[in-house]
C-alpha positions, 0 to 999 in steps of 0.5 A: 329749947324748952324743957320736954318739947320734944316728947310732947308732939309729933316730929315728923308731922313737924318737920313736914310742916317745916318742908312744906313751908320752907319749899312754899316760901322758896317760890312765893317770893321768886318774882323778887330776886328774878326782878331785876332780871325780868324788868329788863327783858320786859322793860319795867318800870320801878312802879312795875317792878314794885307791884310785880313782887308785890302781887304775889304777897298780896294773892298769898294774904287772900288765899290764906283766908281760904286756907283758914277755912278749908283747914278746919273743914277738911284738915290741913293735911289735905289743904296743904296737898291741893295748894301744892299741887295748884303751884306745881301746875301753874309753875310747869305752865309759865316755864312751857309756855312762857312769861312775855309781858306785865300781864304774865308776870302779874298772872304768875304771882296770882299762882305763886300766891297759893305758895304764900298760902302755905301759912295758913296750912303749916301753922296750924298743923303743927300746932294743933299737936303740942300744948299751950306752954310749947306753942311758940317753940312748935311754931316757930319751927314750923314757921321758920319756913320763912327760910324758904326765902334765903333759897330763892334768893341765893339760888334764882339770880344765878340759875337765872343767870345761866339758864334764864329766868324763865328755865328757873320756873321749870326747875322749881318744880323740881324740889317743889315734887319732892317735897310733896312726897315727903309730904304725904308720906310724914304729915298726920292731922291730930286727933285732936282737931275740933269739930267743923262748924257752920260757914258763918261761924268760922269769921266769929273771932273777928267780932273780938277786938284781940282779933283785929289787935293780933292782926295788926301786929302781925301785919308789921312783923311778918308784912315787914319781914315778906315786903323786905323779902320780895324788894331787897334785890331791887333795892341792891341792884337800884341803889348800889349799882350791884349786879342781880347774883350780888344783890342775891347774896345780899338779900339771902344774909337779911333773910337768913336772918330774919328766918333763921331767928323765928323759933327763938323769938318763939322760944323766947315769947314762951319763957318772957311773954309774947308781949314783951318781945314784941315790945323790944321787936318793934322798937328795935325795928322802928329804929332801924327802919327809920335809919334805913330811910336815911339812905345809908351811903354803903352796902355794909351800912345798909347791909348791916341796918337791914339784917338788924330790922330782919332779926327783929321782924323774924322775931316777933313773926315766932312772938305773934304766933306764941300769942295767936293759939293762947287766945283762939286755941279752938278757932286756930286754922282760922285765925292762921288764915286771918292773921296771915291774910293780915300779915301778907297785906302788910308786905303787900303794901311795904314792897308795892310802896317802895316801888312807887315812892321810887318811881314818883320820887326817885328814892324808896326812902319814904317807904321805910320811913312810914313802916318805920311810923307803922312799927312805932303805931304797934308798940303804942297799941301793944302797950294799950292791951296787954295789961288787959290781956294778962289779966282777962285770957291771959290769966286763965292759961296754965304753964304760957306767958303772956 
């Protein structure tokens, strides 16, 4: 841990941004390990299936961009609160009324989507309590949300298995209420907050290439990190024949990884440079991902090469968002939202790929293989620009690495 983190923000405000991440996670991916479940009650197809887990990835990157800027507009506190109570409601409604066809399921991951929003909110409201050289380390906390996942993942298929799936909405709404509490009772906006600005100005940042740079890492890291999330029980049980509880476990150990490494890699960026861990990031998750694509012949084996690729997204997620407040520290809720928009529609596009290359191939190799090729493009990209960004923004901060 860097040296006087502790001392220099608000804990409670960063454990309740950890909370209400981690609860918000646990349901934007519960299509996932609920799928192979779902796909044979609903008799879905390997497209169907990959678009079911797919869609509320995709909700989740639009409504970031709404997050981004209600958060600046009426703080994150408040932002947060209204997303929570959105997914508790559409929650309760699935579990009465039911999930009975495509079209449900579809409707539901819109809902879950407002979960998957909950980056543009926790990030920011953390951020905003802790100086420059502490950025990585305070997000990487929050941000290690993303652990969320590994809880969908152990738990769902086998509540699934003795309830039914559709119970397992209804008992989501369970922790998801009490968390909410926690909630408003620990989280605090800062003092230090800037100033609303008029509607048209809150997309400025994209008039600047760093802009559209930090977006697309992004896009790689996180997108990797949330398609994999949503399509690793599908992948198990397609591919390996394992039953949905094993498949979960599977997938729990990959996430696990990948969540559980976010604060380091954040950590890291903070003492080396976000730059460069992003550079080992993606030529470590190139490698692997283009292994993957393969087709490893065991479980151990594709067990073993996805926790790699995992630990290596989670953390350049932390890199990322060691770099994103260094350059845009004033228009920080905003650019949450558009670097989070970014990164949902890479895992938009990894897990919805998947499924089709299944269906049209009867593999998801091809997937791996062209974000594999995706992860390689921003390794190249990131070794065009960061000299540039040392040396122009870079240089003007005091106690951060670039």
């Amino acid at each position: 841990m860097n040296k006087g983190f502790w001392a220099a923000g608000h804990r409670p405000t960063l454990f309740a941004a950890f909370l209400y991440f981690d609860l918000a996670f646990m349901v934007w991916v519960l299509l996932g390990p609920l799928a192979p479940s779902i796909a044979q009650d609903l008799g879905l197809n390997a497209a169907e299936k990959g678009f079911m887990v797919a869609v509320p990835t995709l909700a989740g990157a639009i409504l970031r961009l709404v997050n981004g800027l209600l958060v600046d507009r009426i703080g994150p506190k408040m932002t947060g609160a209204i997303g929570q109570i959105i997914v508790i409601a559409g929650l309760g409604t699935a579990w009465a009324f039911g999930v009975t066809s495509f079209a449900g399921t579809i409707a539901l991951g819109i809902i879950l989507g407002f979960a998957g929003a909950s980056f543009a909110v926790a990030l920011p409201l953390a951020s905003r309590w802790y100086p420059a050289e502490h950025q990585g380390t305070a997000l990487g906390i929050a941000g290690m949300g993303n652990s969320g996942t590994v809880l969908a993942a152990l738990f769902a298929p086998i509540l699934a298995k003795l309830f039914g799936w559709n119970a397992v909405l209804g008992l989501a709404v369970i922790p998801l209420a009490i968390t909410f509490v926690v909630y408003m009772v620990l989280a605090k906006d800062a003092p230090n907050a800037p100033a609303p600005k008029p509607f048209a100005s809150y997309l400025a940042p994209l008039k600047h290439a760093d802009a559209w740079w930090l977006m697309f890492f992004y896009s790689v890291t996180f997108g990797g990190f949330v398609g994999l999330a949503a399509s690793l029980s599908i992948y198990f049980t397609d591919q390996f024949g394992l039953t949905p509880v094993v498949a979960g476990y599977c997938t729990a150990a990959c996430v696990f990884a990948g969540s559980m490494i976010r604060p380091m890699g954040g950590a890291l960026a903070d003492r080396i440079g976000g730059t460069r861990t992003l550079s080992l990031v993606y030529a470590v998750a190139a490698v692997t991902l283009a292994a993957i694509s393969t087709g490893p012949t065991t479980v151990a084996m594709a067990l073993g090469l996805f926790v790699v690729a995992m630990l290596a997204l989670g953390a350049g997620n932390g890199a990322v968002f060691q770099l994103v407040p260094q350059r845009f520290r004033d228009e920080i809720g905003v650019m949450t939202g558009l670097v989070g928009f970014a990164g949902g529609v890479g895992g938009f596009y990894l897990a919805s790929s998947l499924g089709l290359a299944k269906q049209l191939t009867g593999s998801p190799q091809w997937g791996f293989l062209i974000f594999a090729g995706l992860a390689l493009a921003a390794l190249a990209s990131l070794t065009l620009v960061k000299q540039k960004w040392r040396a122009t923004w870079g240089a003007t901060l005091e106690g951060a690495r670039i």
